[in-house]
PyMOL Python script that loads the backbone (N, CA, C, O; Angstrom):
from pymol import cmd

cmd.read_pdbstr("""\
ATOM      1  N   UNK A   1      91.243   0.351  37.543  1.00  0.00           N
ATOM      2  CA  UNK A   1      90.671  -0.259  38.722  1.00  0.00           C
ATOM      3  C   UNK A   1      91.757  -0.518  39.766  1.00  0.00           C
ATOM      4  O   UNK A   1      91.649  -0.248  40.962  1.00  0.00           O
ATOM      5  N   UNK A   2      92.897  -1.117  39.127  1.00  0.00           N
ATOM      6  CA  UNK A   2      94.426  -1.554  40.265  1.00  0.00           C
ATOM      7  C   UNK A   2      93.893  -0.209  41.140  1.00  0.00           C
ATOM      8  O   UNK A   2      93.157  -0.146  42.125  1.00  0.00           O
ATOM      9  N   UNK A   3      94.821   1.208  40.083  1.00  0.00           N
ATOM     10  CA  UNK A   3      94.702   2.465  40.889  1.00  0.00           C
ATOM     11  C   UNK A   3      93.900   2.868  41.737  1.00  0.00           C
ATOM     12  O   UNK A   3      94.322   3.466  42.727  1.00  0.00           O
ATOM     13  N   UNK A   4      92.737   2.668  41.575  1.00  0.00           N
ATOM     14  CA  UNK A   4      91.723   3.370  42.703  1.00  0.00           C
ATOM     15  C   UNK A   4      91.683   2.414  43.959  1.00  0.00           C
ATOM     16  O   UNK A   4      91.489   2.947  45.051  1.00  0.00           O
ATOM     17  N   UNK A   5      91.845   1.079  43.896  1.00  0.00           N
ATOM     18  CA  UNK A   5      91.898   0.282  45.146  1.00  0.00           C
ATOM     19  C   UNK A   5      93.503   0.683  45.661  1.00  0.00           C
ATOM     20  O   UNK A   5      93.570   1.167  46.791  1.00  0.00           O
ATOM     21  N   UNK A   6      94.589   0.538  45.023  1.00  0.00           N
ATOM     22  CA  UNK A   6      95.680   0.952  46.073  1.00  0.00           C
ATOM     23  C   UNK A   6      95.689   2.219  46.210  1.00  0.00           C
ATOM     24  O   UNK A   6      96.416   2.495  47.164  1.00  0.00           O
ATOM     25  N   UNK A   7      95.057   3.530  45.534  1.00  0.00           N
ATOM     26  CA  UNK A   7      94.913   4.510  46.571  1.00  0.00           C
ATOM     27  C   UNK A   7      94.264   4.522  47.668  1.00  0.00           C
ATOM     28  O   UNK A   7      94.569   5.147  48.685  1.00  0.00           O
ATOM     29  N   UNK A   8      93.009   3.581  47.440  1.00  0.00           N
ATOM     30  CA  UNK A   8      91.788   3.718  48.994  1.00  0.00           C
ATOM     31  C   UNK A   8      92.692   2.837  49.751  1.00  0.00           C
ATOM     32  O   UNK A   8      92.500   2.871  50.966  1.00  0.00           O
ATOM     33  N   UNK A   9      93.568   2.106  49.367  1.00  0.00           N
ATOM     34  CA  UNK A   9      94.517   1.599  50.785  1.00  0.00           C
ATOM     35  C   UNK A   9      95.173   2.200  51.509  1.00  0.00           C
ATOM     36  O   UNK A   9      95.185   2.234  52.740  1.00  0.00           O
ATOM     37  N   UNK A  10      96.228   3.121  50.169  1.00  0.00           N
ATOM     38  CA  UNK A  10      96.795   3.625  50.926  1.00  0.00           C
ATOM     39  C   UNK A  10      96.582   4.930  51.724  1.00  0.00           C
ATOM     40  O   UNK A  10      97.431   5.602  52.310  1.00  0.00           O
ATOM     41  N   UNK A  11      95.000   5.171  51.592  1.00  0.00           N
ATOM     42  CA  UNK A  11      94.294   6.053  52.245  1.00  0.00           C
ATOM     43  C   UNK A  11      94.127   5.438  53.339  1.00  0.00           C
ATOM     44  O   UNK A  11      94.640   5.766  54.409  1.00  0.00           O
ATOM     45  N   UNK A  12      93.201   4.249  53.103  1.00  0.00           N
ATOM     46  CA  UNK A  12      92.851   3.648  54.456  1.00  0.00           C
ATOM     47  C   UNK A  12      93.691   3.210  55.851  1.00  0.00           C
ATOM     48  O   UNK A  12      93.450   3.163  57.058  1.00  0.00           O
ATOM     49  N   UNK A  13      94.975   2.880  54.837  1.00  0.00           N
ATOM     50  CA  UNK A  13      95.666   2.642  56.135  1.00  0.00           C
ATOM     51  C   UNK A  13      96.467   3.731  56.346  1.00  0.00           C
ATOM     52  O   UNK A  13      97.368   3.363  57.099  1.00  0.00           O
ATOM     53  N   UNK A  14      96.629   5.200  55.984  1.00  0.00           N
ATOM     54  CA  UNK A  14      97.134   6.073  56.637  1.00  0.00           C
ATOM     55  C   UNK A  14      98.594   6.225  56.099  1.00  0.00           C
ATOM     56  O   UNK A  14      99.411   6.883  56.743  1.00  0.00           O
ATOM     57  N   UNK A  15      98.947   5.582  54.848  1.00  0.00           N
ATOM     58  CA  UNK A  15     100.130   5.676  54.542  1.00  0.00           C
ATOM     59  C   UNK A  15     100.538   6.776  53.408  1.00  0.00           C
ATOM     60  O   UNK A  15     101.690   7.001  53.037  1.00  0.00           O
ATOM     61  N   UNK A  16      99.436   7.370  52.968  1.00  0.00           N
ATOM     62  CA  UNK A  16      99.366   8.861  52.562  1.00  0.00           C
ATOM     63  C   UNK A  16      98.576   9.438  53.301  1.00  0.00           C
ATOM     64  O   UNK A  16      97.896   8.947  54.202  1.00  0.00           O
ATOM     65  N   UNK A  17      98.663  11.042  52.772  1.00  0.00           N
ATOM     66  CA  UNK A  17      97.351  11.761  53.147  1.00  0.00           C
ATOM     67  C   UNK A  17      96.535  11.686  52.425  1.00  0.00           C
ATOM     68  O   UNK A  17      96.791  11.693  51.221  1.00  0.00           O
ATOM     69  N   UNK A  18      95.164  11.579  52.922  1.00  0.00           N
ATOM     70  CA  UNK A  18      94.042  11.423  52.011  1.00  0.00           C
ATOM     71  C   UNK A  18      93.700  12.812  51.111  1.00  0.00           C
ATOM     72  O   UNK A  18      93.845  14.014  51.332  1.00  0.00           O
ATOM     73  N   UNK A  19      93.324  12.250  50.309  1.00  0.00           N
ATOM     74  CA  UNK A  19      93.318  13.293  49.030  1.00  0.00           C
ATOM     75  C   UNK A  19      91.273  12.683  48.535  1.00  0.00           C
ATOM     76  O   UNK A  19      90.717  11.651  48.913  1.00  0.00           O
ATOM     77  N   UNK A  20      90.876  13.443  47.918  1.00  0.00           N
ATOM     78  CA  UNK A  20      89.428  13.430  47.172  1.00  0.00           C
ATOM     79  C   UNK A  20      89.602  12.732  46.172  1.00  0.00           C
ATOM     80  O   UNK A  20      90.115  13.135  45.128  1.00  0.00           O
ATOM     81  N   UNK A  21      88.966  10.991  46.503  1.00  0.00           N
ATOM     82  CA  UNK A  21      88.445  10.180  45.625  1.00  0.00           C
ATOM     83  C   UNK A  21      87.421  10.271  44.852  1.00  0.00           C
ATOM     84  O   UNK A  21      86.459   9.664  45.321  1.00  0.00           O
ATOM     85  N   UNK A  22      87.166  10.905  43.607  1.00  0.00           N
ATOM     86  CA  UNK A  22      85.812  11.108  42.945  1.00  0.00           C
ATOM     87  C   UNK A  22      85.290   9.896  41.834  1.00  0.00           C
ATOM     88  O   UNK A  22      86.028   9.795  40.854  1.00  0.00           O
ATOM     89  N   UNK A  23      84.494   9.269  41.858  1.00  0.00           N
ATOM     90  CA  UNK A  23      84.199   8.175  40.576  1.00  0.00           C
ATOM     91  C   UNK A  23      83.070   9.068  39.970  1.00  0.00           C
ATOM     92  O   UNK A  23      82.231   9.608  40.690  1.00  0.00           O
ATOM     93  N   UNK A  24      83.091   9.202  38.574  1.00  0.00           N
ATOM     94  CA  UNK A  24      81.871  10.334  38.583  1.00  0.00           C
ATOM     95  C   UNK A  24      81.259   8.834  37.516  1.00  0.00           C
ATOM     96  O   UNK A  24      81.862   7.861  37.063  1.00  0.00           O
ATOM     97  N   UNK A  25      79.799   9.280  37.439  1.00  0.00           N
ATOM     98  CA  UNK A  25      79.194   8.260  36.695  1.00  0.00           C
ATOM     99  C   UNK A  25      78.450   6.869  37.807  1.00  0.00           C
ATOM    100  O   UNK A  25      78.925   5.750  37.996  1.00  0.00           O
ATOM    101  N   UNK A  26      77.073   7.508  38.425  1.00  0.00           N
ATOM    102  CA  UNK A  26      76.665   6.939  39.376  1.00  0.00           C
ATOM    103  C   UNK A  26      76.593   5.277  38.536  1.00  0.00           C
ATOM    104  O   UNK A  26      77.332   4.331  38.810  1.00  0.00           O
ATOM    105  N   UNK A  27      75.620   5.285  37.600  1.00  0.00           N
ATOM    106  CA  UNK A  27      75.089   4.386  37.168  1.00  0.00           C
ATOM    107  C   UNK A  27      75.917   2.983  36.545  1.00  0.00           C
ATOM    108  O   UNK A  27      75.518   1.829  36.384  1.00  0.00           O
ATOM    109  N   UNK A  28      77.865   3.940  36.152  1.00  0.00           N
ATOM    110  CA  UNK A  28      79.119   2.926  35.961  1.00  0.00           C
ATOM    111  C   UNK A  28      79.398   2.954  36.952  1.00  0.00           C
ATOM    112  O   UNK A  28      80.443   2.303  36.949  1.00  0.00           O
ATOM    113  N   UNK A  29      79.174   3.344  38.186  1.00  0.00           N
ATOM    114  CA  UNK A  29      80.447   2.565  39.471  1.00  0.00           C
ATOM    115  C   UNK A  29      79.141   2.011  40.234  1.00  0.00           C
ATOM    116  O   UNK A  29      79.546   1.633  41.333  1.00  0.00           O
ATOM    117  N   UNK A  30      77.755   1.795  40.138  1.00  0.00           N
ATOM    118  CA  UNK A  30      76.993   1.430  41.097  1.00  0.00           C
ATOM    119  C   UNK A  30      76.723   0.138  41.205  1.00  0.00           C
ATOM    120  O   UNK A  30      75.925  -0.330  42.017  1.00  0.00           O
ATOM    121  N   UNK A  31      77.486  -0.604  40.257  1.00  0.00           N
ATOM    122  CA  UNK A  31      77.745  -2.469  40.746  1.00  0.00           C
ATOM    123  C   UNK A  31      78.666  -2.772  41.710  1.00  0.00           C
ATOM    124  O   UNK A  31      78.573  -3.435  42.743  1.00  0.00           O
ATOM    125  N   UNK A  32      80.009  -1.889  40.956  1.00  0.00           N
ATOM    126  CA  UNK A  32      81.217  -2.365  42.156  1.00  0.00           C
ATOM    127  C   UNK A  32      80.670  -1.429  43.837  1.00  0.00           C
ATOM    128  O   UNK A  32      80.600  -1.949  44.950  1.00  0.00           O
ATOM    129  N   UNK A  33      80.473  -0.500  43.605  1.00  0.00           N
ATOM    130  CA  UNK A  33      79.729   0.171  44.893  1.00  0.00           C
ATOM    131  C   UNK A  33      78.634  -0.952  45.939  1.00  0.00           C
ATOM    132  O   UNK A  33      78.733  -1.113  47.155  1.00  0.00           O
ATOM    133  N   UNK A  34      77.860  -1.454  45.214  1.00  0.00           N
ATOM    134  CA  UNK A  34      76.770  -2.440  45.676  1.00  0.00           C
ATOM    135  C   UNK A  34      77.783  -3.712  46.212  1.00  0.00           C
ATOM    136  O   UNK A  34      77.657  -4.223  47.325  1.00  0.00           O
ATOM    137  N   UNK A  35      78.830  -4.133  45.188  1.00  0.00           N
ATOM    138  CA  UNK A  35      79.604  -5.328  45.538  1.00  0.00           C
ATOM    139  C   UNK A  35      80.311  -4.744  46.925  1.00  0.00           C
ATOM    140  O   UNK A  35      80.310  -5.519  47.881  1.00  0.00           O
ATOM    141  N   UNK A  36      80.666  -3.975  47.030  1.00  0.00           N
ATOM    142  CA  UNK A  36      81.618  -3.361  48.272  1.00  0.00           C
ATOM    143  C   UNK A  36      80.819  -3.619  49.521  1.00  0.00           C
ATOM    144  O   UNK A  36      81.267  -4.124  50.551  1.00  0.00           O
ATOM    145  N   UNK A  37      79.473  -3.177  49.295  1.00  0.00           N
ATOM    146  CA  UNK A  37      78.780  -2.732  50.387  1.00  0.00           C
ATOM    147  C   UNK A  37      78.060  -4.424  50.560  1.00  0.00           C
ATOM    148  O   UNK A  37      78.045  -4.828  51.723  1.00  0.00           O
ATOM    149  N   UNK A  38      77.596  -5.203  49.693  1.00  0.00           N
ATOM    150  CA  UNK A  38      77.126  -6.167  49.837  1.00  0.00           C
ATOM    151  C   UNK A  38      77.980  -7.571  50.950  1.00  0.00           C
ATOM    152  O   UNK A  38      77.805  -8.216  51.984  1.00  0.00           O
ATOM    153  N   UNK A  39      79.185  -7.339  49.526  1.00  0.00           N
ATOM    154  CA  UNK A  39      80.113  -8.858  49.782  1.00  0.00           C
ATOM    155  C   UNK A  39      81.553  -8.174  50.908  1.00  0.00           C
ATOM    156  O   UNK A  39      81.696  -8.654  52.033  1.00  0.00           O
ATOM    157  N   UNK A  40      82.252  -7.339  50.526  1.00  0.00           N
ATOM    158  CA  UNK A  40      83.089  -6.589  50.926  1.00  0.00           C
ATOM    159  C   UNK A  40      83.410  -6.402  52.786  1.00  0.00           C
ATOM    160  O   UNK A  40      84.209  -6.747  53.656  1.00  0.00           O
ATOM    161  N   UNK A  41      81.851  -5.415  52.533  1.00  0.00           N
ATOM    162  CA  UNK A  41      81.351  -5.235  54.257  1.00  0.00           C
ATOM    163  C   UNK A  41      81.014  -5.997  54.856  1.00  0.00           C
ATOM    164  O   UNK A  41      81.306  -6.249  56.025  1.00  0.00           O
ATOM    165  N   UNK A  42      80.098  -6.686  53.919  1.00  0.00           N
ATOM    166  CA  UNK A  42      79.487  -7.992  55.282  1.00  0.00           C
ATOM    167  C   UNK A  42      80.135  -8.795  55.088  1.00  0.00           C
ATOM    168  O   UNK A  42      79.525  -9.832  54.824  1.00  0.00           O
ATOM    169  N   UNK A  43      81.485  -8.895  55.074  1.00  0.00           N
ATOM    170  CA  UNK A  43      82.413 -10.125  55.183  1.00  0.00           C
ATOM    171  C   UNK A  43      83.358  -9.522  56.363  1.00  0.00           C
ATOM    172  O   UNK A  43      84.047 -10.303  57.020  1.00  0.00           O
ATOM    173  N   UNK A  44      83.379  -8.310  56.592  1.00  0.00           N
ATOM    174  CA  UNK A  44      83.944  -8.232  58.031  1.00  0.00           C
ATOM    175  C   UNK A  44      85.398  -7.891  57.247  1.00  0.00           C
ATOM    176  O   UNK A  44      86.402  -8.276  57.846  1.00  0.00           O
ATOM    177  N   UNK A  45      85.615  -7.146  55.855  1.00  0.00           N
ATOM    178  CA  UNK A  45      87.243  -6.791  54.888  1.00  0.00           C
ATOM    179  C   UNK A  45      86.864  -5.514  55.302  1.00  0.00           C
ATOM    180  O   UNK A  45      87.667  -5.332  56.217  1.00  0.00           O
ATOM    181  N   UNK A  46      86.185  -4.519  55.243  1.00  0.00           N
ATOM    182  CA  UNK A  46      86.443  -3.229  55.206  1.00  0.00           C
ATOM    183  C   UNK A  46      85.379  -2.986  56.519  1.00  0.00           C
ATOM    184  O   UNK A  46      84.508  -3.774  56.887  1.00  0.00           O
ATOM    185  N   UNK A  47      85.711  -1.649  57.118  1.00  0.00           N
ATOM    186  CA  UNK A  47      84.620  -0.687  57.740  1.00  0.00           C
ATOM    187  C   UNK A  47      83.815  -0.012  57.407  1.00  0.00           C
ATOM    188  O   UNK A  47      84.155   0.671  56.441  1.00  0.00           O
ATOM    189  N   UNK A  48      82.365   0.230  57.919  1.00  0.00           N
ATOM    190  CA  UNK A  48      81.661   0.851  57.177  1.00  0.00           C
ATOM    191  C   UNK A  48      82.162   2.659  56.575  1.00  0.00           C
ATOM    192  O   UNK A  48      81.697   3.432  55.738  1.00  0.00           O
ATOM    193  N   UNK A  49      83.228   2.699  57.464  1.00  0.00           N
ATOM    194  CA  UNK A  49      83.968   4.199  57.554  1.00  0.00           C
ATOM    195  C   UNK A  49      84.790   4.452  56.066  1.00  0.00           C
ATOM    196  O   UNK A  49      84.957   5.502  55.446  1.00  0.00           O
ATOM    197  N   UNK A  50      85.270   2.938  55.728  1.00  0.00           N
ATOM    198  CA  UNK A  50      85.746   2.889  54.402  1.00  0.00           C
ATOM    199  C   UNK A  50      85.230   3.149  53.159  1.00  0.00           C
ATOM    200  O   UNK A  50      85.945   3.505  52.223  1.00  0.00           O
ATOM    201  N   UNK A  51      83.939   2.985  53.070  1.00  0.00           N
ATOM    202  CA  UNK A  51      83.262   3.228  51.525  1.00  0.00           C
ATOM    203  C   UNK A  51      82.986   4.942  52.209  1.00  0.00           C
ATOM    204  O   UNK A  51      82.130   5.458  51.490  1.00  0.00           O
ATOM    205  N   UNK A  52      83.283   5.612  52.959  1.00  0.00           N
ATOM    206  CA  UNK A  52      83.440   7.347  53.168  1.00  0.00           C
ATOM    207  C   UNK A  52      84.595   7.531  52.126  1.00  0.00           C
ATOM    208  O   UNK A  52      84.212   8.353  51.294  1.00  0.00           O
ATOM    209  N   UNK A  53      85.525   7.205  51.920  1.00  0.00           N
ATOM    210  CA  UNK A  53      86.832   7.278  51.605  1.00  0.00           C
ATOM    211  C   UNK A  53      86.697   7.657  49.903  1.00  0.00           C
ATOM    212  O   UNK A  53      87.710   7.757  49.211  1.00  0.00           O
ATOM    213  N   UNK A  54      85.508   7.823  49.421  1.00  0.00           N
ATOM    214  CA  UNK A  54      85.698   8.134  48.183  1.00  0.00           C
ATOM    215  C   UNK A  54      83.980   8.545  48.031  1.00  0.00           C
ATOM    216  O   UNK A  54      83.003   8.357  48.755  1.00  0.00           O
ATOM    217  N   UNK A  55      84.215   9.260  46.572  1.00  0.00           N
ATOM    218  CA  UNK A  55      82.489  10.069  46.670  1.00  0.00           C
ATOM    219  C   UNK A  55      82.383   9.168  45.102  1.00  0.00           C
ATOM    220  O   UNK A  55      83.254   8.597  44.445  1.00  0.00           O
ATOM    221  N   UNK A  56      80.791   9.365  44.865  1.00  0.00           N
ATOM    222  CA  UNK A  56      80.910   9.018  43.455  1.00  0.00           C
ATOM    223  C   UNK A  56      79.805  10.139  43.079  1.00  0.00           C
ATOM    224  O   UNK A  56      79.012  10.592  43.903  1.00  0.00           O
ATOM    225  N   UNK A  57      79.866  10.543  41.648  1.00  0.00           N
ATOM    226  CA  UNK A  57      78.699  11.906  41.535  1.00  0.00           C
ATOM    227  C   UNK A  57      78.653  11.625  40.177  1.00  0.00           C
ATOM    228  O   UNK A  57      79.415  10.939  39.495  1.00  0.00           O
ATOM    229  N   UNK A  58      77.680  12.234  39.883  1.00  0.00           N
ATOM    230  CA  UNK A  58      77.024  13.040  38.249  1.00  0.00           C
ATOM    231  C   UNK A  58      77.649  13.853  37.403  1.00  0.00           C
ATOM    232  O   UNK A  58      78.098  13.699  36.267  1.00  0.00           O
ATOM    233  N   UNK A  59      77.607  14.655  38.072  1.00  0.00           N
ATOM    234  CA  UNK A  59      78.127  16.019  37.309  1.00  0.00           C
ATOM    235  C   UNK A  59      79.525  16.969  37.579  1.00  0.00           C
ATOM    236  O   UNK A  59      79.786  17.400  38.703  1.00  0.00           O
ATOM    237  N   UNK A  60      80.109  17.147  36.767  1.00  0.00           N
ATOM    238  CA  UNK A  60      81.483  17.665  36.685  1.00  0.00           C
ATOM    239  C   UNK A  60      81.447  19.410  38.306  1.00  0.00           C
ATOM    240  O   UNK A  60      82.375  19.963  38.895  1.00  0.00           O
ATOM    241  N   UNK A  61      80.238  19.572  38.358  1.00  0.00           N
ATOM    242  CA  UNK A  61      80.165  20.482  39.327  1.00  0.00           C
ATOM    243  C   UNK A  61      80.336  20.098  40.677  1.00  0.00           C
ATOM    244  O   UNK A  61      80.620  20.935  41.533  1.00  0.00           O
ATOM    245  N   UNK A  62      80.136  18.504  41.021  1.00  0.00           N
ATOM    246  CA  UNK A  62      80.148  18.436  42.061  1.00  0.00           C
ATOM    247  C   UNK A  62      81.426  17.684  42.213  1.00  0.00           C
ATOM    248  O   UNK A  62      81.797  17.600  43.384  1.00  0.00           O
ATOM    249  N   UNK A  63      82.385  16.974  41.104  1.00  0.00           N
ATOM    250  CA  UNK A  63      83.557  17.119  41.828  1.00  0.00           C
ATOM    251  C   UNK A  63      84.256  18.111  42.409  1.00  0.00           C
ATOM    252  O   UNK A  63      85.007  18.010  43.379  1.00  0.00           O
ATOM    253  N   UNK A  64      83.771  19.842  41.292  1.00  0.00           N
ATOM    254  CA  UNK A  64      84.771  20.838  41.731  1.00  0.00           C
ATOM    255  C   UNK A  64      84.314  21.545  43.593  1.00  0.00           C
ATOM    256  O   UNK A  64      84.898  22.263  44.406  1.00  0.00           O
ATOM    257  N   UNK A  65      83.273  20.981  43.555  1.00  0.00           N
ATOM    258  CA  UNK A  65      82.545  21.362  44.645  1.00  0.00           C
ATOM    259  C   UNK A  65      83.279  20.451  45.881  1.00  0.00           C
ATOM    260  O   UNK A  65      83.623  21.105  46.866  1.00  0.00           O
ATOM    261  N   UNK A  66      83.486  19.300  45.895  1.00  0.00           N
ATOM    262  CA  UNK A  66      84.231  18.005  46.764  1.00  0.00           C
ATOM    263  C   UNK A  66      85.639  18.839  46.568  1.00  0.00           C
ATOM    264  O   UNK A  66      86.192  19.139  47.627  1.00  0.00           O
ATOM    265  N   UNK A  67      86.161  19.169  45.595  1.00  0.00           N
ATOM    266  CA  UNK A  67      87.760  19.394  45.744  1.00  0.00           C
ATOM    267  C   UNK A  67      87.804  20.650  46.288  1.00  0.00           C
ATOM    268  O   UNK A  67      88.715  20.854  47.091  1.00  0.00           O
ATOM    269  N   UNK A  68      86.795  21.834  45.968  1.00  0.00           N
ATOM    270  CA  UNK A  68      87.063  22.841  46.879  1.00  0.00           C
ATOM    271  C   UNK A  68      86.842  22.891  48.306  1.00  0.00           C
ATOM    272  O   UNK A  68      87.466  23.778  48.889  1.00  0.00           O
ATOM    273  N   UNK A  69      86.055  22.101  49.045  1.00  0.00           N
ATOM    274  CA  UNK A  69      85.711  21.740  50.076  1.00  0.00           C
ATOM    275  C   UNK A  69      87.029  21.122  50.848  1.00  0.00           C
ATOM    276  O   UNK A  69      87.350  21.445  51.992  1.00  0.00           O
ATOM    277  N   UNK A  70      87.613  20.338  50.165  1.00  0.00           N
ATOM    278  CA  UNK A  70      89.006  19.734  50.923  1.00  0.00           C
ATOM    279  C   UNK A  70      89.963  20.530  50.989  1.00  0.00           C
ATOM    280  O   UNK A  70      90.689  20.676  51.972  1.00  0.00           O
ATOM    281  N   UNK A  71      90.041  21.108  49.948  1.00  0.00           N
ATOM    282  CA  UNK A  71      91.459  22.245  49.813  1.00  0.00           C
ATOM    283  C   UNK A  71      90.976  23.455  50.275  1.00  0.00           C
ATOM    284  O   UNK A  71      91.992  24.137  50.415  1.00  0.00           O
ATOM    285  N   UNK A  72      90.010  24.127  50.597  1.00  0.00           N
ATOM    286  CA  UNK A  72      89.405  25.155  51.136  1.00  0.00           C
ATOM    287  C   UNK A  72      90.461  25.544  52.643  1.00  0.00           C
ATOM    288  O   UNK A  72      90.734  26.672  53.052  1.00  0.00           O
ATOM    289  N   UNK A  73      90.933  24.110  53.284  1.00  0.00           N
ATOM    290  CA  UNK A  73      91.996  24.361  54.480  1.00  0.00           C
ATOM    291  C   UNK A  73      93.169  23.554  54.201  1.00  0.00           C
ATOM    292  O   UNK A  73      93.199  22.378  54.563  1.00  0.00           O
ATOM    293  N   UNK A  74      94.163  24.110  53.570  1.00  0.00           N
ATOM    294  CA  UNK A  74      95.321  22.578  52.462  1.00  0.00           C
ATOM    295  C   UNK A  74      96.028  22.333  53.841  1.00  0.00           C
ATOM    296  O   UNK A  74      96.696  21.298  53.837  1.00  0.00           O
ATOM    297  N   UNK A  75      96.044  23.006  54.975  1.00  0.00           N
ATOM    298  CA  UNK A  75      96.556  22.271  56.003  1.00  0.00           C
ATOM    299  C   UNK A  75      95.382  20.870  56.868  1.00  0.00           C
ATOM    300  O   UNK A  75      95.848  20.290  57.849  1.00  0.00           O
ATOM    301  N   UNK A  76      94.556  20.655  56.579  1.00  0.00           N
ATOM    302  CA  UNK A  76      93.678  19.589  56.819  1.00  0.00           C
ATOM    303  C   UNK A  76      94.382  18.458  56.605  1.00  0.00           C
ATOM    304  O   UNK A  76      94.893  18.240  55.507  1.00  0.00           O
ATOM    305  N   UNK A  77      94.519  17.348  57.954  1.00  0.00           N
ATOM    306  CA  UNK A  77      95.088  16.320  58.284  1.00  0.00           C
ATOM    307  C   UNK A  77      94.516  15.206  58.788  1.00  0.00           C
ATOM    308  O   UNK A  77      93.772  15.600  59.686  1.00  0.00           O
ATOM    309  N   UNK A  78      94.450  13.957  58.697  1.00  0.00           N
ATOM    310  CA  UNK A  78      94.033  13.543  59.784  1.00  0.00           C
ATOM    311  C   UNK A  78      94.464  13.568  61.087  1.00  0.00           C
ATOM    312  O   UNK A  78      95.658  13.522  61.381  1.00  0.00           O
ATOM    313  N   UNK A  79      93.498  13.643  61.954  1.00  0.00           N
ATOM    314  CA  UNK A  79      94.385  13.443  63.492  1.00  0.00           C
ATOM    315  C   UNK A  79      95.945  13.103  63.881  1.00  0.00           C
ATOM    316  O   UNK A  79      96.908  13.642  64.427  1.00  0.00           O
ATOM    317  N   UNK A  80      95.582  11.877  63.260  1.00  0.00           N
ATOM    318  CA  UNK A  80      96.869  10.976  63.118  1.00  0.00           C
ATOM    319  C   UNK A  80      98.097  10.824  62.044  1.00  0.00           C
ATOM    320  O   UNK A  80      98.895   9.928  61.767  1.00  0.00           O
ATOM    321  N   UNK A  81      97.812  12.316  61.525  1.00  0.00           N
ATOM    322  CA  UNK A  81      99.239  12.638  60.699  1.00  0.00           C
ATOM    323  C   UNK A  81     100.077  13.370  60.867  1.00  0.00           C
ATOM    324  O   UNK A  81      99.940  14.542  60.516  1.00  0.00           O
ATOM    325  N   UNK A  82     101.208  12.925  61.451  1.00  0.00           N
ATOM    326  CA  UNK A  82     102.382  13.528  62.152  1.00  0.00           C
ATOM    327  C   UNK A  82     103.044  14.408  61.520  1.00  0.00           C
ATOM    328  O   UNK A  82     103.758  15.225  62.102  1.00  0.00           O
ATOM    329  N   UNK A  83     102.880  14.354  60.085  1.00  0.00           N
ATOM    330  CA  UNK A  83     103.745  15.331  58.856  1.00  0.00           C
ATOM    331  C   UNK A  83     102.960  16.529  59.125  1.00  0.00           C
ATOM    332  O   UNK A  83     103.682  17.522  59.216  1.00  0.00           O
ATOM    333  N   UNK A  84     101.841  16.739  59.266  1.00  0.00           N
ATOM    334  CA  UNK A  84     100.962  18.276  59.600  1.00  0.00           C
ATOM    335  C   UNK A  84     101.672  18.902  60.624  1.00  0.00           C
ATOM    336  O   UNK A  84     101.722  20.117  60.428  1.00  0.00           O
ATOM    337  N   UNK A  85     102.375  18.458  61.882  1.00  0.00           N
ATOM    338  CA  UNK A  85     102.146  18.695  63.188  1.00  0.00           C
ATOM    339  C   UNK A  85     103.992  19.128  62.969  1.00  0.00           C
ATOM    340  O   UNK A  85     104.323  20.098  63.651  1.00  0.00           O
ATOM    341  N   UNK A  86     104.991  18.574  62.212  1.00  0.00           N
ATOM    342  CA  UNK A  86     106.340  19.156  61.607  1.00  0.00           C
ATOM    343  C   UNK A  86     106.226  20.211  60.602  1.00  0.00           C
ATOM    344  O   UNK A  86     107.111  21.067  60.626  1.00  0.00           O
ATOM    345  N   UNK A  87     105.343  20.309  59.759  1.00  0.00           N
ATOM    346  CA  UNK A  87     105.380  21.406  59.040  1.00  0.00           C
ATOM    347  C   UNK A  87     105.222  22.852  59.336  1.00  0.00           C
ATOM    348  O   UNK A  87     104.368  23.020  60.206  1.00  0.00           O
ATOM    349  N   UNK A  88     105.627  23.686  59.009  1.00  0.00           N
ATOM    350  CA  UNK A  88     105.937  25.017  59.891  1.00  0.00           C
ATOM    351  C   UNK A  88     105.631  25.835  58.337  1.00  0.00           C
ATOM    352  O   UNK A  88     106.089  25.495  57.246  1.00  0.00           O
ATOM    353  N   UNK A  89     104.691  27.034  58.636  1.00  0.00           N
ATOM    354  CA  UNK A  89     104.193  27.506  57.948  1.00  0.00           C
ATOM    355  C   UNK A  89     103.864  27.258  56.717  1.00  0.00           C
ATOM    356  O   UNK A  89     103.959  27.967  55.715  1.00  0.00           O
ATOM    357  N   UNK A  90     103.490  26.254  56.852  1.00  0.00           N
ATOM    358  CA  UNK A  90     102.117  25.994  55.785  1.00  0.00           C
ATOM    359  C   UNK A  90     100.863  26.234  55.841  1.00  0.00           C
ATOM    360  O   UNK A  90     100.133  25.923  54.900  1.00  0.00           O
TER     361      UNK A  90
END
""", "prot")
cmd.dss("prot")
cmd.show_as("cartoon", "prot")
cmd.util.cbc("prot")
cmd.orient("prot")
């Protein structure tokens, strides 16, 4: 649990590049999911842009489906990542 919250930080605040958060197992992550969206959001801690920041799924097909989708362009950045914009042929 530590792990997956300081990666979505350090996603959120831009201090890595974001990489594909997968929780697979709707029915085990759909309390803390509900708590996020319940207590989390409507407390004015996160953006609604933040629970984007990670997928949760079923089946082992649709993580490979989420990871090929991201890596499909491995130069994909956010806007606001300056390390894309120095790298030279990648």
């Amino acid at each position: 649990m530590d792990e997956l919250f300081e990666a979505l930080t350090l996603i959120q605040t831009k201090k890595i590049r974001s990489f594909p958060v997968i929780l697979v197992g709707r029915q085990y992550w759909a309390g803390l999911v509900d708590w996020m969206r319940a207590t989390v959001l409507a407390q004015g801690n996160i953006e609604a842009g933040d629970l984007d920041l990670f997928h949760v799924v079923e089946e082992p097909e649709e993580v490979c489906e989420i990871i090929a989708m991201r890596y499909k362009d491995r130069t994909a950045a956010f806007p606001s990542d300056k390390r894309a914009s120095n790298r030279k042929g990648v």
